[in-house]
C-alpha positions as CSV (number, residue, x, y, z in Angstrom):
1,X,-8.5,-22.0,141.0
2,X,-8.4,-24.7,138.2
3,X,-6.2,-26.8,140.5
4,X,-8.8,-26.1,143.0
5,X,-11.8,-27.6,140.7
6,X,-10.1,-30.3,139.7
7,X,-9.0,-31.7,143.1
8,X,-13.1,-31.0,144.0
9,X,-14.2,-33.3,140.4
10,X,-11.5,-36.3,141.9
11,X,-12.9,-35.8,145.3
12,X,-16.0,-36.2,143.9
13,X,-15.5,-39.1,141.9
14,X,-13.9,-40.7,144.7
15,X,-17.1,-40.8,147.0
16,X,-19.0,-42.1,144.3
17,X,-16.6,-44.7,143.4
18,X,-16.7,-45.4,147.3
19,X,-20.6,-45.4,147.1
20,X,-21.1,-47.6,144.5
21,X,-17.9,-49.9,146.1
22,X,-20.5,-49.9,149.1
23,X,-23.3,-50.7,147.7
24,X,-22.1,-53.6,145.3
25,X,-20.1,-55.0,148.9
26,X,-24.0,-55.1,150.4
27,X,-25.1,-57.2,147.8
28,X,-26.5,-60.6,149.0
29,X,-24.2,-63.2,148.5
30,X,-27.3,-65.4,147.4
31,X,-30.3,-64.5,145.5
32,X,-33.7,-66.4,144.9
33,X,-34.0,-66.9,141.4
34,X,-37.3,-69.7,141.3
35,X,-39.8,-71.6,142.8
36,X,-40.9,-75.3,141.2
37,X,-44.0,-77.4,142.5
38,X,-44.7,-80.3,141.0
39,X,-45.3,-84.2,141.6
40,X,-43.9,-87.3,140.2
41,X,-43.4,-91.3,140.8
42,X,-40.3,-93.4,141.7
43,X,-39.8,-97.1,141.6
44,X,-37.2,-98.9,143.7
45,X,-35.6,-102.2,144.2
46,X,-37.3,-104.4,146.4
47,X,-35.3,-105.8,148.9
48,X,-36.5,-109.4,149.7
49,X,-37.5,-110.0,153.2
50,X,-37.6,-113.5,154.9
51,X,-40.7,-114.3,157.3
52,X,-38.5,-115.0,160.2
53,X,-37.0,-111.4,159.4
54,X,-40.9,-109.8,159.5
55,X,-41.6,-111.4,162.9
56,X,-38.9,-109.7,164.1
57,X,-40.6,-106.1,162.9
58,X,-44.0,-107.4,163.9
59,X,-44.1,-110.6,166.2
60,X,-47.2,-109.6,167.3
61,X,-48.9,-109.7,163.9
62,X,-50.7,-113.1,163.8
63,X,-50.4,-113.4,160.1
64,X,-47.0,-113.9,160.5
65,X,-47.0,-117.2,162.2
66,X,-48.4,-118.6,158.8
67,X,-46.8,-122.3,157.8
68,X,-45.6,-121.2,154.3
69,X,-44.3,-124.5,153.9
70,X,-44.8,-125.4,149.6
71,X,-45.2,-121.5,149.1
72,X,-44.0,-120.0,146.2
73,X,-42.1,-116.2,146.6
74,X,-43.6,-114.0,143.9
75,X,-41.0,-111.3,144.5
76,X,-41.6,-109.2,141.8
77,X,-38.0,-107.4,142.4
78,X,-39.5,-103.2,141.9
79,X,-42.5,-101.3,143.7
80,X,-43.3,-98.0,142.9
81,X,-44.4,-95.0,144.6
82,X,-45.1,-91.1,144.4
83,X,-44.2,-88.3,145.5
84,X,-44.4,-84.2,145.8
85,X,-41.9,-81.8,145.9
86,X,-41.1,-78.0,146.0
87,X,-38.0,-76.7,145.3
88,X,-36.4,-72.5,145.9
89,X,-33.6,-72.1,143.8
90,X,-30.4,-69.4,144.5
91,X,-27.8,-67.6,142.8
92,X,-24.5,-66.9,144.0
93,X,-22.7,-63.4,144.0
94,X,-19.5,-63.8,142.4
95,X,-17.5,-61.3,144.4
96,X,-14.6,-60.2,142.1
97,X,-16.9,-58.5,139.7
98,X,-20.3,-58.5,141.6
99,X,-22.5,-60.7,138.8
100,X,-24.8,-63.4,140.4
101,X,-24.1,-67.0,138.6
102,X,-25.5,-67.3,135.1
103,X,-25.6,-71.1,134.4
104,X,-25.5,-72.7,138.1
105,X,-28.8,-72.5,140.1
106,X,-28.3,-73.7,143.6
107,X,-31.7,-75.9,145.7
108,X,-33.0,-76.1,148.4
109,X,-36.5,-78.0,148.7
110,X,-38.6,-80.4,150.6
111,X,-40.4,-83.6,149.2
112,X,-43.2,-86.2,150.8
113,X,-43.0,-89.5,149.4
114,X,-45.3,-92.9,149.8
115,X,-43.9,-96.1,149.0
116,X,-43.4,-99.8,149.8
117,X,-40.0,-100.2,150.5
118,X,-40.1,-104.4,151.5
119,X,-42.6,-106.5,150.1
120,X,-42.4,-110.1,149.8
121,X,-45.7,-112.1,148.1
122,X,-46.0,-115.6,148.5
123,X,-48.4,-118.0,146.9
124,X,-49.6,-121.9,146.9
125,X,-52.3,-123.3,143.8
126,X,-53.8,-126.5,144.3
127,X,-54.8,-127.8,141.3
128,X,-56.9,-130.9,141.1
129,X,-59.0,-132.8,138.6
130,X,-61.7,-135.3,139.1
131,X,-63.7,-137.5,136.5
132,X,-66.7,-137.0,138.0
133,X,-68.0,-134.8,141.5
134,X,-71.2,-133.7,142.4
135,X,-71.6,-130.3,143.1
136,X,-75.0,-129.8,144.9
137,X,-77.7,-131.8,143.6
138,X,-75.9,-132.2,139.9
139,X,-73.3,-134.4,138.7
140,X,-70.6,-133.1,136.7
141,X,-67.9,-134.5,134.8
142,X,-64.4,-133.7,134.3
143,X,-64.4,-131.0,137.0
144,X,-60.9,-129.3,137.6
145,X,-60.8,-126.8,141.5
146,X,-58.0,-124.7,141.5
147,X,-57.4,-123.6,145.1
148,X,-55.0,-120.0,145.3
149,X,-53.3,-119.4,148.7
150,X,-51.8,-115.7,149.3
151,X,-50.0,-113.8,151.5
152,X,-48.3,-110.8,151.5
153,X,-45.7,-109.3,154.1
154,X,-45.2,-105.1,153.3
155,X,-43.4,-102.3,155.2
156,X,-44.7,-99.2,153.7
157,X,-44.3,-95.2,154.8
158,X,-44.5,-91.7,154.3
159,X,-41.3,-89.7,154.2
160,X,-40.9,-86.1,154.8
161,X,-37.4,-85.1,153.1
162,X,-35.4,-82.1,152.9
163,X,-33.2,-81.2,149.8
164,X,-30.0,-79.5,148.9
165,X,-28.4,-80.0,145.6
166,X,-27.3,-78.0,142.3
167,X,-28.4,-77.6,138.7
168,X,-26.0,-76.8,135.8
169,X,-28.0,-75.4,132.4
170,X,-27.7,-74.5,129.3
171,X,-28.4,-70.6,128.3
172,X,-31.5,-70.1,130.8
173,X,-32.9,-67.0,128.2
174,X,-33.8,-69.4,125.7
175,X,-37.0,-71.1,125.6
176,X,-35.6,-74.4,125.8
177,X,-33.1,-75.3,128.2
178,X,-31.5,-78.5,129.5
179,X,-29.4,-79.2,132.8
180,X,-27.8,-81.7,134.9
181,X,-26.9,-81.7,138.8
182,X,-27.1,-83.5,141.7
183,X,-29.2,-84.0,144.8
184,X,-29.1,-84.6,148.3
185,X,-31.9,-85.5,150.6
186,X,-32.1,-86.4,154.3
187,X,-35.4,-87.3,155.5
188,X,-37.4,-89.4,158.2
189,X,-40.8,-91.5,158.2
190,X,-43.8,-89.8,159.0
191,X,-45.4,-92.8,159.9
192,X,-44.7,-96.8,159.0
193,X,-46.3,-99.8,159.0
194,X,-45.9,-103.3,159.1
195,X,-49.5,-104.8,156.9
196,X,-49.6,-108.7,156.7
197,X,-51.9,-109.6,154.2
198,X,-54.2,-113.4,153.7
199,X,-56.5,-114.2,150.4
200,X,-57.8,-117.8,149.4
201,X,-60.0,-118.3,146.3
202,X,-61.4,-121.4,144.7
203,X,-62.0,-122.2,141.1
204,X,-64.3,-124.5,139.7
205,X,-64.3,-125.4,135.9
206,X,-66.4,-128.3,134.1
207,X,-67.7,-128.5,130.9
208,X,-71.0,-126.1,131.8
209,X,-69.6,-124.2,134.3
210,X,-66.8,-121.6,135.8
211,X,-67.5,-121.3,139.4
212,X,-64.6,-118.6,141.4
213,X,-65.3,-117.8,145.1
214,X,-63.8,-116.2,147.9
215,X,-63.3,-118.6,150.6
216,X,-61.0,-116.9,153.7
217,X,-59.6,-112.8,153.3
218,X,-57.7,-111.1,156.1
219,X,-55.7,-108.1,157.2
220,X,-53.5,-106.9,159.6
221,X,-51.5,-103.9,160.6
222,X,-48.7,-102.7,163.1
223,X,-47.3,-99.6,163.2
224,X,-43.7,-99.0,163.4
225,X,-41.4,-96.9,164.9
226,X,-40.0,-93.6,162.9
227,X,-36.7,-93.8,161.1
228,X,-33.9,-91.5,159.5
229,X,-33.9,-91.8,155.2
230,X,-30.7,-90.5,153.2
231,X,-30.7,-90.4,149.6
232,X,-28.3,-89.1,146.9
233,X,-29.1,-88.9,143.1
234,X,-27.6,-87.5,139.7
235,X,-30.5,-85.9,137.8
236,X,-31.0,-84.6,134.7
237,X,-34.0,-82.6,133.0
238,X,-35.5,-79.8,130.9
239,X,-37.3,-76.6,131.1
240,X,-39.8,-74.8,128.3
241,X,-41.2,-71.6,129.0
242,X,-44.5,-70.3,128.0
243,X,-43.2,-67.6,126.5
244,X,-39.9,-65.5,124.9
245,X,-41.7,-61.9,125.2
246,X,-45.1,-61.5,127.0
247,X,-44.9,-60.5,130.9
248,X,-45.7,-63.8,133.2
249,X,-45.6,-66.8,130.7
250,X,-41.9,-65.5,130.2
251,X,-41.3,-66.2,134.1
252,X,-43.4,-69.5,134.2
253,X,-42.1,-73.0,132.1
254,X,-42.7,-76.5,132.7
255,X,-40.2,-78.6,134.4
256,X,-39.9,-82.3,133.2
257,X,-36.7,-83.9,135.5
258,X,-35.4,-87.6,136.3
259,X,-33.0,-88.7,138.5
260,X,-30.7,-91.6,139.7
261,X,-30.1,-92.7,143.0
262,X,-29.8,-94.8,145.9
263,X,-31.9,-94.6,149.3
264,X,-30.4,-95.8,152.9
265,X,-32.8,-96.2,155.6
266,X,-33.3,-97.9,158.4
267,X,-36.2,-100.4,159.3
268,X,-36.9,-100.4,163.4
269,X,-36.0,-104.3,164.8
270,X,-34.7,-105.2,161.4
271,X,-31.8,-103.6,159.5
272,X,-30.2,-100.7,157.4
273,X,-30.6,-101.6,153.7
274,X,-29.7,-99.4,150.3
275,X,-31.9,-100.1,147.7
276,X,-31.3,-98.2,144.4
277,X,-34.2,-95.5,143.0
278,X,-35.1,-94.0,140.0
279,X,-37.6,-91.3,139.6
280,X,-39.2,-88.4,137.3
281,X,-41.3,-85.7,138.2
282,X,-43.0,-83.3,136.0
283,X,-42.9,-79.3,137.7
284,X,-44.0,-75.9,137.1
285,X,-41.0,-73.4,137.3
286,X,-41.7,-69.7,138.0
287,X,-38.5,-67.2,137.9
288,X,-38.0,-64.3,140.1
């Protein structure tokens, strides 16, 4: 009879060793562990872009045709731009003892950007002095006109991108906590556009006057066709959260990142250029 008991405890024991085996073996292999919205701003290198090169985007933009002959480039060498994103973030089951990842928070997220990603600004002044002009009915003296010529070729878009990347972080059940990672995007334009760009002003100086007027302003846009966007970035950042104790706030921190990176894309009729990228986004993190 004791023999008897015992072999029904082990048998016992076994299914419920067997049951719990089960149930750890069901457990997903990945679990979401947070949700970040937030918005931020980037700045790039600006590519320069030759006008022969933008009638080949847009040769039906009039602008274009411009004689630029004594004009000055004013590339400026960065633009800048903004963007949203919205990040999920998983844990991975560790299989040999059945503990999700403690440190290492995998993403997945989307982003829609705005930016200028060729500009190229050029400018003629015309400076010149006279001892004396009349301007309407009154003679001046020493009278200087400055004459300003712009124009201004862009390509800007909006890019949808998706994201898949990795954070690695300090002890996540502290209130502070800093990681790094890395970040991979692929993407494509929304919607592009070629904008050519003319301004002319005058200034008039003398001893009793400052005169500035407008004389000639126009515009012109062509849109392009779609394109595909890659981008790869290190990044590094910091979470606080509201609270240690109290229910919510202890979920919910802020999110302060930057990253690193370089974009590839390709312009319709032009080229495929990399242009490096640095950006920072401020978040709000909630954990599940």
């Amino acid at each position: 009879m004791y023999f008897k008991h015992q072999l029904s405890f082990c048998l016992l024991f076994s299914l419920i060793g067997i049951s719990n085996a089960q149930v750890d073996s069901t457990e997903r292999l990945f679990k979401i562990s947070s949700v970040s919205i937030g918005g931020g701003v980037l700045t790039n290198q600006n590519p320069p872009i030759s006008q022969d090169d933008y009638k080949k985007i847009a040769p039906n933009n009039s602008l274009v045709n411009a004689d630029l002959t004594g004009f000055k480039n004013n590339l400026n060498g960065l633009n800048i731009g903004g963007y949203f994103t919205m990040n999920v973030g998983f844990k991975k089951l560790h299989k040999k003892d059945y503990v999700y990842s403690f440190r290492v928070e995998h993403r997945i997220g989307i982003r829609f950007l705005s930016e200028t990603i060729l500009s190229s600004p050029y400018s003629l002044m015309d400076l010149k002095y006279y001892d004396s002009l009349k301007i309407g009915s009154t003679m001046h003296h020493n009278v200087s006109i400055d004459t300003t010529k712009n124009y201004s070729y862009d390509i800007t878009n909006s890019i949808f991108m998706f994201d898949l990347g990795s954070i690695y972080q300090s002890d996540p059940r502290r209130l502070f906590t800093a990681y790094v990672g890395y970040n991979i995007g692929l993407g494509t334009s929304l919607s592009s556009y070629a904008t050519a760009y003319y301004h002319s002003n005058v200034v008039i100086r003398t001893s009793t006057i400052h005169d500035e007027k407008d004389v000639d302003s126009k515009f012109e846009e062509t849109s392009l066709r779609n394109s595909f966007v890659m981008n790869g970035s290190v990044l590094w950042g910091a979470n606080i959260r509201f609270s240690k104790r109290k229910k919510f706030w202890n979920k919910t921190s802020m999110n302060l990142e930057g990253r690193f990176g370089a974009n590839s894309q390709n312009v319709p009729n032009y080229k495929n250029f990399t242009r490096i990228t640095i950006s920072a986004h401020l978040s709000f993190r909630f954990l599940l």
